[in-house]
PATOR-37122 format. One record per residue: residue number from 1; x, y, z of N, C-alpha, C in turn; residue in one letter. Coordinates in steps of 0.001 Angstrom, whole numbers, plus 500000, padded with zeros to 6 digits. Layout:
! residues N
 num    n_u    n_v    n_w   ca_u   ca_v   ca_w    c_u    c_v    c_w residu
 NUM      X      Y      Z      X      Y      Z      X      Y      Z      A
...
END
This chain:
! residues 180
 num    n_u    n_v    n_w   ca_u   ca_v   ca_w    c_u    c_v    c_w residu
   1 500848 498829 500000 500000 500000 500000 500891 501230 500000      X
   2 500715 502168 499308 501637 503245 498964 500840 504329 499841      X
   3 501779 505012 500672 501029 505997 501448 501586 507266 500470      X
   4 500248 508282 500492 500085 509111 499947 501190 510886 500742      X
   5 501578 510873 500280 502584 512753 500508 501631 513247 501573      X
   6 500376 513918 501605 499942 514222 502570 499283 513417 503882      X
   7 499375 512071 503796 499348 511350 504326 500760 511224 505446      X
   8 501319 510959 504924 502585 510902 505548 503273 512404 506403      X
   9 502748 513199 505973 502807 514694 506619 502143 514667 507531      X
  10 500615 514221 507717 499807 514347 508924 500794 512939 509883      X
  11 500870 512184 509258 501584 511448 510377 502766 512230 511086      X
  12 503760 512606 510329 505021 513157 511025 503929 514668 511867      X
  13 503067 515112 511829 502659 516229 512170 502083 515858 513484      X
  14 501538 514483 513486 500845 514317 514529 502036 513482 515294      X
  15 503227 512824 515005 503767 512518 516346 504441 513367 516436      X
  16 504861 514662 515634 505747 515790 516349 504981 516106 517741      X
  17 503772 515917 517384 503077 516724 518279 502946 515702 520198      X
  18 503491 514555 519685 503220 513177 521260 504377 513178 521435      X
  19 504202 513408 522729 505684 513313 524074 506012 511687 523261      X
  20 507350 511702 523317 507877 510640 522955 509213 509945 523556      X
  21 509027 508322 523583 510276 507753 524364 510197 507105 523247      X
  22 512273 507359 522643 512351 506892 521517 513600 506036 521920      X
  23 513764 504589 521330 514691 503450 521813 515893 503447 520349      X
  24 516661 504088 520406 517745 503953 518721 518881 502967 519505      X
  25 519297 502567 517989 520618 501679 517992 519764 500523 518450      X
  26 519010 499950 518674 518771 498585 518732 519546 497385 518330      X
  27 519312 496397 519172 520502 495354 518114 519381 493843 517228      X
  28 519634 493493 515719 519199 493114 515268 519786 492039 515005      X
  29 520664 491622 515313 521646 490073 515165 521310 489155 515915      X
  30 521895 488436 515660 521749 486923 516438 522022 486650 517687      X
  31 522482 487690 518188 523208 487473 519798 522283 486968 520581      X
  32 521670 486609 521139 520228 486019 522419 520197 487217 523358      X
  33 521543 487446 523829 521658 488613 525061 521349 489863 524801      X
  34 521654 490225 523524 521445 491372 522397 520317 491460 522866      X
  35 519692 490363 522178 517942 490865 521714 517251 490480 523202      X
  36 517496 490043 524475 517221 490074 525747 517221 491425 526631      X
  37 518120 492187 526267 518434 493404 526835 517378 494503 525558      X
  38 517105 494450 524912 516288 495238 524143 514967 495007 524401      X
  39 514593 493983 524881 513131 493334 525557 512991 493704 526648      X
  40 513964 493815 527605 514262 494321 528960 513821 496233 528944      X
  41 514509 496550 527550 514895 497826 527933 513328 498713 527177      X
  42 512279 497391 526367 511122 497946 526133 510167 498145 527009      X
  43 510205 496646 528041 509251 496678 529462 509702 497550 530148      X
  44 510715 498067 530709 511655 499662 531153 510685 500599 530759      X
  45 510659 500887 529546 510223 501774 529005 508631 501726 529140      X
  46 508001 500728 528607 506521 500615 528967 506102 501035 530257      X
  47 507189 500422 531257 506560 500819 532719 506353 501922 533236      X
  48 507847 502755 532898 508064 503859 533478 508022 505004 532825      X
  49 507303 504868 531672 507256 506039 530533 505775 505650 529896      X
  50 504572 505263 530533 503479 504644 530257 502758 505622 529224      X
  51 502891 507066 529562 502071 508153 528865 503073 508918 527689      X
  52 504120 508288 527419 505046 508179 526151 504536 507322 524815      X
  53 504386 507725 523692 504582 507118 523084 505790 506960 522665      X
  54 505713 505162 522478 507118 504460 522175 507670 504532 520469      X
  55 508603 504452 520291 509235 504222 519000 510289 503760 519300      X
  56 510867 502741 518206 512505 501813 518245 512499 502132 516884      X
  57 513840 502045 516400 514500 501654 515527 515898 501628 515956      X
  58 516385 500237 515339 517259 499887 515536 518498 500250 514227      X
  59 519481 499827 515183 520909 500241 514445 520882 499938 512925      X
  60 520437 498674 512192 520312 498653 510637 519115 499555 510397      X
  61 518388 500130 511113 517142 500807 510315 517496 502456 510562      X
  62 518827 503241 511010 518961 504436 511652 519009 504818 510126      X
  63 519793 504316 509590 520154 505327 508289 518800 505606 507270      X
  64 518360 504406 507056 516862 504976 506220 515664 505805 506751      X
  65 515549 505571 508359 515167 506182 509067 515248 507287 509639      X
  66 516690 507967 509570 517396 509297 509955 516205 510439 509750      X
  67 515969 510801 508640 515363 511710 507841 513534 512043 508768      X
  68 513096 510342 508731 511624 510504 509628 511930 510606 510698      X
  69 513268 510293 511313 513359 510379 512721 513516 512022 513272      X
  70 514241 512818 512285 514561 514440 512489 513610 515171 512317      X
  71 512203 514542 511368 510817 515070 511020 509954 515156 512520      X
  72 510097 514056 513396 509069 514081 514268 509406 514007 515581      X
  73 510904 514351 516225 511659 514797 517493 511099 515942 517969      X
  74 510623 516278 518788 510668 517414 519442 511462 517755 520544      X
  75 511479 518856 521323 512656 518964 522331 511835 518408 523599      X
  76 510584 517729 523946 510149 516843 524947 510838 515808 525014      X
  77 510685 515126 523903 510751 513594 523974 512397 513179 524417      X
  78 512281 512169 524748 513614 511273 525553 514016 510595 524702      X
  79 515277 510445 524472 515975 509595 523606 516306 508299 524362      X
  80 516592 507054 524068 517581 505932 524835 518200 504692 523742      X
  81 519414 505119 524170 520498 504587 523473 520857 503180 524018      X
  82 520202 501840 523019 520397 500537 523739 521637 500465 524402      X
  83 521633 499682 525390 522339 499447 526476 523658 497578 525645      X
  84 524683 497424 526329 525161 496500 526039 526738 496894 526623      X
  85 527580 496799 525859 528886 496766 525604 529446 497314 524093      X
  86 528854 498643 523756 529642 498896 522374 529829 500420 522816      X
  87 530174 500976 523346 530366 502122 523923 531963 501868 523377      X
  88 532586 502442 522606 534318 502406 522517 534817 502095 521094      X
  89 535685 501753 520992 536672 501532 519959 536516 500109 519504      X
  90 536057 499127 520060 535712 497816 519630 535044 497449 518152      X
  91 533665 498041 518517 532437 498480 517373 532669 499278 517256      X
  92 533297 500334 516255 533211 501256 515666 532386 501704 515117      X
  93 531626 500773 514232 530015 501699 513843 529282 501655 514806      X
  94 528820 500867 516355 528179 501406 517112 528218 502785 517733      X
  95 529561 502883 517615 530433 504168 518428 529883 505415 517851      X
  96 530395 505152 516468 530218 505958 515574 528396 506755 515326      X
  97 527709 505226 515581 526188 505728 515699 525720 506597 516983      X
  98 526993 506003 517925 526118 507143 519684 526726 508543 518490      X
  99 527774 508697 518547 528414 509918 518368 527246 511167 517357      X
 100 526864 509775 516056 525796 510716 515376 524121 511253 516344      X
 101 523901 509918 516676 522653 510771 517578 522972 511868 518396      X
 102 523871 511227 519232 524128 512531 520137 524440 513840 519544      X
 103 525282 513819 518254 524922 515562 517747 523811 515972 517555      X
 104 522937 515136 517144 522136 515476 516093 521106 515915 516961      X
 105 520966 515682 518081 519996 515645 518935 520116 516468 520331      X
 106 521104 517605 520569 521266 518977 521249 520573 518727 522472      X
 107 519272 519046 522040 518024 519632 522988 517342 519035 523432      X
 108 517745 517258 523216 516653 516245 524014 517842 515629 525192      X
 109 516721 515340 525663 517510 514684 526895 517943 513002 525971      X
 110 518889 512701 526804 519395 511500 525886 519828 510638 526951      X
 111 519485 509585 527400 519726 508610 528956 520546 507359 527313      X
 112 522008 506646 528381 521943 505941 526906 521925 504566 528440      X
 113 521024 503258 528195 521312 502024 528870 521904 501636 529456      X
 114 522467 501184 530581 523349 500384 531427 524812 499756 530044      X
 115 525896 499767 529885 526722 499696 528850 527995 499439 529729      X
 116 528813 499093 529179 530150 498874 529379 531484 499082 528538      X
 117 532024 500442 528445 532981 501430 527873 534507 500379 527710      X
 118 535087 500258 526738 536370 499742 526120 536455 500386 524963      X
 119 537780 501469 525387 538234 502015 524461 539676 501432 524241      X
 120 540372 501128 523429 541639 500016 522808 542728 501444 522996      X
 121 542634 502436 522213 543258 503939 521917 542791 504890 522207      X
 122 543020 505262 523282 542541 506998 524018 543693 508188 523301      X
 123 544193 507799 522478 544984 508948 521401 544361 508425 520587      X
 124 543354 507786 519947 542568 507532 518636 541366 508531 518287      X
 125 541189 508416 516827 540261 509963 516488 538495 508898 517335      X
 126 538361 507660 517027 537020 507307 517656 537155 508166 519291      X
 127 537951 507492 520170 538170 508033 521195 537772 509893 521681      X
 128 538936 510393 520650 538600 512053 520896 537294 512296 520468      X
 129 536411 511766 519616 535763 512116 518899 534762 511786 519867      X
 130 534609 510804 520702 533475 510510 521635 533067 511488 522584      X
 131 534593 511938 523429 535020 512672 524210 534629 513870 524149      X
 132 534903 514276 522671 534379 515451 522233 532970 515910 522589      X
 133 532372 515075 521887 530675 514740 521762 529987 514465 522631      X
 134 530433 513269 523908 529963 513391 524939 529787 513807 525852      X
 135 530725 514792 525709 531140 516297 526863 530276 517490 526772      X
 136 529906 517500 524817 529388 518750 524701 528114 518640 524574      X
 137 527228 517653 525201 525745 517347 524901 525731 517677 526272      X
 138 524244 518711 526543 524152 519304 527479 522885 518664 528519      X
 139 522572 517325 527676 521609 516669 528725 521777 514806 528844      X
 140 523013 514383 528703 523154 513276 528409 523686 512208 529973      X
 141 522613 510917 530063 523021 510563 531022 523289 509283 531223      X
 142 524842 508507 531429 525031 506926 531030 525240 506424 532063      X
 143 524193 505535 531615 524785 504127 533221 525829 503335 532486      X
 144 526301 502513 533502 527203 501316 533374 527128 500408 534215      X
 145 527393 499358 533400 527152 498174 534144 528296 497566 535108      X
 146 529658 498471 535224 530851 498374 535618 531066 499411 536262      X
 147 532052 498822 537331 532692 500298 537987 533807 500405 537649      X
 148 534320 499936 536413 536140 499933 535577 534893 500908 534974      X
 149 533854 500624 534188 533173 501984 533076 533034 503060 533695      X
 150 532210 502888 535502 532274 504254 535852 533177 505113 535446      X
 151 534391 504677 536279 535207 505292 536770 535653 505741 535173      X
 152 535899 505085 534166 536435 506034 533069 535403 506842 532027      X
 153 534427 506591 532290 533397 507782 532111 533464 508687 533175      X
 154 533351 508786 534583 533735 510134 534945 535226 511013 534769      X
 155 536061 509784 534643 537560 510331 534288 537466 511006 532301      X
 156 536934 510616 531880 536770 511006 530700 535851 511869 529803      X
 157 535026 511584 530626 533451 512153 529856 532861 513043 531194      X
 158 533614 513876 531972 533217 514646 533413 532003 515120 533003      X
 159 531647 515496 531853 530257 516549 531662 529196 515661 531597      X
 160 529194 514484 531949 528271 513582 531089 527538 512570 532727      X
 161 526231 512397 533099 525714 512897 534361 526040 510806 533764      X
 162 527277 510660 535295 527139 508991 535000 527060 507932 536221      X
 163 525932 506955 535927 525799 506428 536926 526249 504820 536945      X
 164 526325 503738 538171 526361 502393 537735 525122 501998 538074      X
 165 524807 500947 537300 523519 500127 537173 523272 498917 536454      X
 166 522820 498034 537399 522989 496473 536452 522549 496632 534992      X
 167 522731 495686 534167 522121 495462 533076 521083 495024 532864      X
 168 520007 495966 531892 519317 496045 532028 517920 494755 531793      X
 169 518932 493590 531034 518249 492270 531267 517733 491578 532185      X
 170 518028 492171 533699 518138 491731 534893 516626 492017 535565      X
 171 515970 493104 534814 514922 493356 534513 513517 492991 534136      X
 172 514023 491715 532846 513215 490930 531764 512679 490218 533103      X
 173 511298 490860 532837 510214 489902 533432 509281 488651 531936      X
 174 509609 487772 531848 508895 486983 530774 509011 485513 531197      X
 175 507459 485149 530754 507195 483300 531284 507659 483187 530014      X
 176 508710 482081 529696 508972 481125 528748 508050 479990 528802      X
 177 507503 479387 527628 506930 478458 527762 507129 477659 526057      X
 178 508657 478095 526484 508925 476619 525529 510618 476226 525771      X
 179 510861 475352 525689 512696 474838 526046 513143 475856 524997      X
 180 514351 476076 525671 515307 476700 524994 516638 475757 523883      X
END
């Protein structure tokens, strides 16, 4: 079904207009723990953000998505940056993806998941470039699932409001009802 130009305008018009809790970088691979902590971090969100409307897109869908995503942000809505272990120099395109939201996105508050920071080269341009970015966002706030991450997020990233906190799988309330 082909949605029509003004169709698609009243949509972006009408969620500019709804407080929004928006979930980016999602992970879409095969990992189990991956996609456990993104289930975790939706019931999170359902619970405690009930009068939010929700939106995800995940890390393969940011780039086609970029464009509707800058259409219907307002400076209410909350950003949250899946939680895991790609915070650093490891994943570079994860890195690379906090670094783009976080410019792009100034004036929203931005909480990024419980995570765990490994950077390989703290004289590397990923490194400065984080540093840079995560310093100069004026509402950004990261947990970690480590106190080796605390401690080098406050040694590194001082501007950046950081806390420790389990991961956020620890969370996942769900009856299985089939073997694994």
């Amino acid at each position: 079904v082909r949605i029509t130009q003004d169709a698609r305008m009243r949509e972006i018009n009408d969620l500019r207009q709804r407080k929004k809790a928006i979930m980016l970088a999602t992970a879409e691979h095969r990992n189990i723990g991956d996609a456990a902590i993104t289930l975790a971090e939706q019931q999170f969100l359902n619970q405690q953000f009930p009068d939010y409307y929700q939106i995800e897109i995940s890390t393969y869908e940011f780039e086609r998505k970029e464009e509707f995503l800058n259409a219907i942000v307002n400076p209410a809505d909350i950003l949250f940056l899946n939680g895991g272990g790609n915070i650093g120099d490891v994943y570079p395109a994860e890195e690379l993806l906090h670094q783009t939201i976080i410019q792009q996105f100034p004036n929203n508050r931005i909480i990024i998941f419980p995570q765990t920071i490994f950077f390989k080269d703290l004289t590397g341009q990923i490194f400065l470039n984080s540093q840079r970015i995560y310093n100069g966002h004026k509402n950004l706030t990261l947990y970690l699932r480590g106190s080796e991450s605390l401690r080098f997020a406050q040694q590194y990233f001082p501007n950046v409001k950081s806390f420790l906190m389990p991961d956020m799988v620890h969370m996942l309330h769900t009856e299985y009802t089939f073997e694994r």
